[in-house]
C-alpha positions in Angstrom: -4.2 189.9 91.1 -2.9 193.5 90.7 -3.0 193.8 95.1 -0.1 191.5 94.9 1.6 193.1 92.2 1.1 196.2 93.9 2.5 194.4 97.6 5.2 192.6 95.7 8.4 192.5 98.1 11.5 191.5 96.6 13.0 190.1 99.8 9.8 188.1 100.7 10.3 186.5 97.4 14.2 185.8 97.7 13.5 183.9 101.2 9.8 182.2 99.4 12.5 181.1 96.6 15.0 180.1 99.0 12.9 177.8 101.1 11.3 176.2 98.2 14.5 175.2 96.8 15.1 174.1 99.9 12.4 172.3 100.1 13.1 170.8 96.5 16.2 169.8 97.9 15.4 168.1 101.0 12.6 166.2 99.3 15.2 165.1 96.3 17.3 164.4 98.5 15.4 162.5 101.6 11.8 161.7 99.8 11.9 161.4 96.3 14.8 159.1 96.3 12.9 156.6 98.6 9.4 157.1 97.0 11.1 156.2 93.2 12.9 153.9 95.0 9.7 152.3 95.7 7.9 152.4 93.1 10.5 151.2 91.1 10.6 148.5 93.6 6.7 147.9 93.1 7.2 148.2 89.2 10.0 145.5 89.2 7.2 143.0 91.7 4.6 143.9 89.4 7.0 142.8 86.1 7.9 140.2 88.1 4.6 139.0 89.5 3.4 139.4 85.6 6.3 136.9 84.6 5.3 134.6 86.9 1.6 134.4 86.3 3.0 134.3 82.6 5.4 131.2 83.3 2.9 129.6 85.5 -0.2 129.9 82.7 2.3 128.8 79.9 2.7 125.6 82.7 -0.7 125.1 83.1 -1.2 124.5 79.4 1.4 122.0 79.1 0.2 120.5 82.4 -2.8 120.0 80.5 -1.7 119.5 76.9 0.0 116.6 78.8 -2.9 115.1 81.1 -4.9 115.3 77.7 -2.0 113.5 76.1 -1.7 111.0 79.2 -6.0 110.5 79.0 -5.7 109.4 75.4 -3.0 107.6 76.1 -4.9 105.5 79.2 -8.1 105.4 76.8 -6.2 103.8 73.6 -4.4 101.5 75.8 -7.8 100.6 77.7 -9.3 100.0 74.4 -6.5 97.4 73.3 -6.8 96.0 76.4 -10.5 95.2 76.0 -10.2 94.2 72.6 -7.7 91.6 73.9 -10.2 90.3 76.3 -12.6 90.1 73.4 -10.6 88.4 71.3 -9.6 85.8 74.3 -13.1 85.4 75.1 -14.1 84.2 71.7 -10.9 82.3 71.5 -12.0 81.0 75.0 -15.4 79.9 73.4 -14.3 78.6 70.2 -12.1 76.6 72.2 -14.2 75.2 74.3 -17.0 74.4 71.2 -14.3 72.3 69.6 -13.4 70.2 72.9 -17.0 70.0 73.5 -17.5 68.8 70.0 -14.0 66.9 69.8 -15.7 65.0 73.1 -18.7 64.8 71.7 -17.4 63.1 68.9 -15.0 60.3 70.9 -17.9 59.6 73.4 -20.3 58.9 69.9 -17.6 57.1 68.3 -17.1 54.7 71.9 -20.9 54.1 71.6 -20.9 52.9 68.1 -17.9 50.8 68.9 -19.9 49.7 72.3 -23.1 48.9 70.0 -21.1 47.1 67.4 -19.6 44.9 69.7 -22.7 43.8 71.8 -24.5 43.4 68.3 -21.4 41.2 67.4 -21.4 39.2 70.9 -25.8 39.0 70.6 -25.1 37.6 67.0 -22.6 35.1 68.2 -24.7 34.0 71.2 -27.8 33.8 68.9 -25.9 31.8 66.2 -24.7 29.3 69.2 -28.0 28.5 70.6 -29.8 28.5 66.5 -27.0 26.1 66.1 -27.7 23.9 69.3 -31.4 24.2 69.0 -30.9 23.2 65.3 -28.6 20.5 65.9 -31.2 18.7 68.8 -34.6 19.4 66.4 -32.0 17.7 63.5 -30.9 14.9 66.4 -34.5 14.2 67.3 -36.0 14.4 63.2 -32.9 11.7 62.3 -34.4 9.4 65.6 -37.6 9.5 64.6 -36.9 8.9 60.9 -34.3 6.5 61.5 -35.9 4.2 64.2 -36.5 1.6 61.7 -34.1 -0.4 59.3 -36.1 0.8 55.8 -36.3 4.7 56.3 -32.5 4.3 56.9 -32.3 2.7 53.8 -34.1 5.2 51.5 -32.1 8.3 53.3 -29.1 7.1 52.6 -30.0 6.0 48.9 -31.6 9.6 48.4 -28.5 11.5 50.0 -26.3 9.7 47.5 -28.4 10.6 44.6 -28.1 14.0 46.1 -24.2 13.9 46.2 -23.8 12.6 42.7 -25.9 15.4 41.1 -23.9 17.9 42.9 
């Protein structure tokens, strides 16, 4: 240190003073502008890159606070929708016991109806021929009894005593 205070040179140090304000100029005026230009530049991208990561995140979470909104949406309406078919089905089936049983009922009632009436037309048939089988045995008992002059006598006697006491 004390060599160059010792080789100082004032006119060295004028033109080294000179230059570097010189060069301080010329770099204001042709560098530095362009390099804060720049970086000003890359600030504002950054800033701005920033704000839209910001803007796109804030979009993503109402993208999604949405599709959850729209999933619950889709499941609450699914679950309506399958507790209508439920309650069809069973409406379906409830339905269908009470035609089945409605039928079952009619097709019962027709038989009774069918029995009653073949009972009624047996009984009527079996009434005719009792009465026709009775009326022949009765036809061939008065013959017999009646094939001489004295047994028609005492039937006739007997079925006025008969009528009197009635």
């Amino acid at each position: 240190m004390e060599k160059l205070i010792n080789d100082f040179s004032l006119g060295l140090f004028f033109w080294q003073t000179l230059i570097f304000v010189g060069l301080i100029f010329l770099l204001r005026k042709f560098a530095w502008k362009p390099i804060l230009d720049s970086v000003n530049e890359r600030e504002d991208g950054i800033k701005n890159a920033l704000l839209a990561a910001e803007n796109a995140k804030k979009e993503m979470q109402n993208l999604k606070s949405d599709n959850e909104k729209l999933l619950a949406d889709a499941r609450a309406e699914r679950e309506v929708m399958l507790k209508e078919a439920r309650e069809i089905r069973k409406k379906m089936i409830s339905d269908a016991k009470v035609d089945a049983q409605t039928q079952g009922e009619q097709i019962i009632a027709q038989a009774k109806a069918a029995i009653t009436a073949e009972k009624n037309a047996a009984m009527a048939d079996l009434k005719n021929q009792v009465s026709s089988l009775s009326l022949e045995i009765a036809e061939k008992v008065l013959r017999n009894e009646l094939s001489d002059k004295d047994s028609q006598t005492k039937l006739v006697e007997k079925m006025l005593g008969e009528a009197k006491l009635n």
